[in-house]
C-alpha positions as CSV (number, residue, x, y, z in Angstrom):
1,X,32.6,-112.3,0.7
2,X,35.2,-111.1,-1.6
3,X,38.3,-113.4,-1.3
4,X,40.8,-110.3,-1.1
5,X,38.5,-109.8,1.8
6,X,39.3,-113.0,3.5
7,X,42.6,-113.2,3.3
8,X,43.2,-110.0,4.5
9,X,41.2,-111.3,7.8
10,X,43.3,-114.3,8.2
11,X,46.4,-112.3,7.8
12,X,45.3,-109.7,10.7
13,X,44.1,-112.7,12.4
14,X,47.7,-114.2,12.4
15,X,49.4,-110.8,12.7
16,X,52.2,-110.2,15.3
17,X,52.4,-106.3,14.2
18,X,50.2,-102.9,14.3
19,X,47.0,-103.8,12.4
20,X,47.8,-101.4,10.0
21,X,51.4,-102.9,9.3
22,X,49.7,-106.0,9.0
23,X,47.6,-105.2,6.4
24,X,49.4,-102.5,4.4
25,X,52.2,-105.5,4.1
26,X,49.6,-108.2,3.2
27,X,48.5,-105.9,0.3
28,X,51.6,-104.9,-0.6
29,X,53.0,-108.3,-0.9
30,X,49.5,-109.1,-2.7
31,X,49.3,-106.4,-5.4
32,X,53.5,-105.9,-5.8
33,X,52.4,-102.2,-4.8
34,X,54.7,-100.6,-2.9
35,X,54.4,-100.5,0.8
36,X,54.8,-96.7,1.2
37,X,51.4,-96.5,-1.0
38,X,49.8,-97.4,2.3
39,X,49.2,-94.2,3.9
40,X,46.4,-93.5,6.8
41,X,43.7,-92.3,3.6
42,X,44.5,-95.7,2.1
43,X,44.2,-98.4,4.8
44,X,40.8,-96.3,5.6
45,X,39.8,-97.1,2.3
46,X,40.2,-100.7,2.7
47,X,39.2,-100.8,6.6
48,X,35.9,-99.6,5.3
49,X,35.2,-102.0,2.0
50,X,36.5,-104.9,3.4
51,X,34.3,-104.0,6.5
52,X,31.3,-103.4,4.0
53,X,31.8,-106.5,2.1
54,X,32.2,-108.9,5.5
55,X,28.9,-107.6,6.9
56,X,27.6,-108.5,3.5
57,X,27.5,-111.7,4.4
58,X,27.5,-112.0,7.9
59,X,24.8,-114.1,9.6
60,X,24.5,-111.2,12.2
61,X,25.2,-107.8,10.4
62,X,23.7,-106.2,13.4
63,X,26.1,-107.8,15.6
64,X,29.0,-106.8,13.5
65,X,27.7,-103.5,13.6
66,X,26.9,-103.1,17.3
67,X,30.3,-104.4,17.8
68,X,32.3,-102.3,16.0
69,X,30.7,-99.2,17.6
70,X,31.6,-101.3,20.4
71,X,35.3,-101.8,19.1
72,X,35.3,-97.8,18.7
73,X,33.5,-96.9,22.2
74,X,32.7,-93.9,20.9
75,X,32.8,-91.4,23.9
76,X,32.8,-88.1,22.8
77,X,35.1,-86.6,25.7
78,X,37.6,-89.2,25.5
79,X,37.9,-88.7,21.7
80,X,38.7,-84.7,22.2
81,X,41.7,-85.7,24.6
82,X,42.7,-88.5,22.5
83,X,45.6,-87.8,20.6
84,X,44.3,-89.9,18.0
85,X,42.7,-89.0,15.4
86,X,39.2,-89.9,14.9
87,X,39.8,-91.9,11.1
88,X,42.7,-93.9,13.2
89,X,40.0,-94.7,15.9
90,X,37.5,-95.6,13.2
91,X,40.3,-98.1,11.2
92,X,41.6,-99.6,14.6
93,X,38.1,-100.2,15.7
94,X,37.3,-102.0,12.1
95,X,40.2,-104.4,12.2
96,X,39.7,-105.3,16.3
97,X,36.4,-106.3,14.9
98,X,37.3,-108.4,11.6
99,X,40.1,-110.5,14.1
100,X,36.8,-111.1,16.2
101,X,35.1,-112.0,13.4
102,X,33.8,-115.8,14.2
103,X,35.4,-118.0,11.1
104,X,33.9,-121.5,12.5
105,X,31.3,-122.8,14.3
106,X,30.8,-126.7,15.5
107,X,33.3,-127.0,12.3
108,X,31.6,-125.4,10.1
109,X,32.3,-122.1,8.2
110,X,30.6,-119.2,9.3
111,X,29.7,-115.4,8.1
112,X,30.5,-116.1,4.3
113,X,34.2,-117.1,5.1
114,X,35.2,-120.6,3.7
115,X,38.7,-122.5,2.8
116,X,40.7,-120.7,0.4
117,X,43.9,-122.5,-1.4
118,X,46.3,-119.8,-2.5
């Protein structure tokens, strides 16, 4: 796993705001780009490579599949009332499964992440 990747996990792991403020800030402060760049078609960019590139090395990309549908619940009636719309759904569901992403295990790194410094 890339370590943009990783970071960007750790930092919506640790996050106190919107996922998507999280990470468009994280970037932002990462690249010097400015944070106004981050618009929805952006951060679904991301949501999806850095979703790509986690189950990449996953020890259970079927799990991490299963639960992001899980993460979505995709319901077809709920999503036509939803004010949402159905890319937000998608992105939302993507991060709620990276924070869930398992890091450790009986202290040992797990699912390709591993110490970064800097």
């Amino acid at each position: 796993m890339d370590n943009s990747t990783i970071r960007t996990i750790y930092a919506l792991k640790s996050g106190d705001k919107s996922f998507d403020e999280v990470v468009a800030e994280h970037w932002s402060s990462r690249t010097g780009t400015p944070i106004e760049y981050y618009d929805e078609r952006t951060l679904m960019h991301l949501a999806q490579g850095l979703f790509l590139d986690y189950i990449s090395t996953a020890d259970n990309p079927r799990y991490e599949v299963w639960n992001l549908f899980e993460n979505m619940r995709f319901d077809y009636r709920r999503f036509c009332k939803s004010e949402e719309s159905f890319d937000k759904r998608v992105r939302d569901a993507i991060w709620t499964s990276l924070v869930f992403a398992d890091v450790m295990n009986k202290g040992e790194f797990v699912n390709g992440f591993r110490e970064l410094n800097n």
